[in-house]
C-alpha positions, 0 to 999 in steps of 0.5 A: 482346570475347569470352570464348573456350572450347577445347571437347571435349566433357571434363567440365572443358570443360563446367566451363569453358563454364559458368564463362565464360558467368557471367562472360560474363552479369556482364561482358556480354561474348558467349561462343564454345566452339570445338571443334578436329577432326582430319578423318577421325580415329575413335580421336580422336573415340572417346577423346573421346565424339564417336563410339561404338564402330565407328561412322565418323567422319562430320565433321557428326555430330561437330559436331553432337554437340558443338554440341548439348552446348554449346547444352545447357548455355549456350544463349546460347553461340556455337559454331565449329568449326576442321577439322585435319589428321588427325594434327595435333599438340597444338602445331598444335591450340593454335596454331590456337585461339590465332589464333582467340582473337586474331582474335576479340579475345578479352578470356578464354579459359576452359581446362578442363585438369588441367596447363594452369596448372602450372609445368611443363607437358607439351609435348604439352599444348593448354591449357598452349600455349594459356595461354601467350599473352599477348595475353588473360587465362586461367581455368583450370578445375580442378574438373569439377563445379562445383555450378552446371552443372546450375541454369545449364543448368536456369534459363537465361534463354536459352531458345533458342540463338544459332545452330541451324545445326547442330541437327538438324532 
């Protein structure tokens, strides 16, 4: 079994890769943050801190920021990234991290989201749709800076990451 966290790089993706990586070192269950890109989309990448300014999108740089960020604060974590179209849409986008946590046989999915867990979420909403399945249980992660980001990240017992296939050489 796996504990599956939708990573963005956001603040309460962060929350929520902590919070599933405690879960993951009680339950002894392996973690994977998967980060979902839209191919070629800059204004995406840019309201998400993939990218800065005018800078091109290039898909590896992006990656590796992402795995970089999710290494930094849990090293023991697993990382994937899917490739979308450019324009998909939200519902495209938690369809796909759907499947991924089916096949991976996911036990949780940890979501960061503001809306995911409210009655009536917005259509447009990746972790209301992603929640929405039954086949794995849902944390959903409201607070973006729970107090134990920074000792986790600091006093983790797992010094090197799993997988340095996108690290920087």
């Amino acid at each position: 079994m796996t504990l599956v966290v939708p990573f963005d790089g956001s603040a309460l993706a962060e929350a929520a890769l902590v919070r599933a990586t405690e879960f993951g070192n009680v339950f002894e269950e392996d973690v994977l943050a998967v980060s979902v890109i839209p191919k070629g989309n800059a204004d995406y990448a840019r309201d998400r801190g993939w990218i800065e300014g005018d800078d091109a999108f290039e898909l590896e740089a992006v990656v590796s920021t992402l795995h970089q960020q999710v290494t930094r604060l849990c090293p023991s974590a697993n990382f994937r990234h899917i490739v979308v179209d450019r324009y998909a849409s939200s519902g495209s986008i938690a369809n796909r991290l759907r499947q991924l946590a089916r096949t991976e046989d996911a036990s949780m999915v940890f979501i960061g989201s503001e809306n995911a867990g409210h009655l009536v979420t917005a259509l447009s909403s990746v972790g209301g749709t992603v929640a929405a399945d039954s086949s794995y249980d849902v944390v959903i992660v409201r607070d973006r800076t729970p107090a134990k980001i920074a000792a986790l990240r600091d006093e983790s017992p797992y010094e090197s990451p799993k997988s340095d296939f996108y690290l920087p050489g």
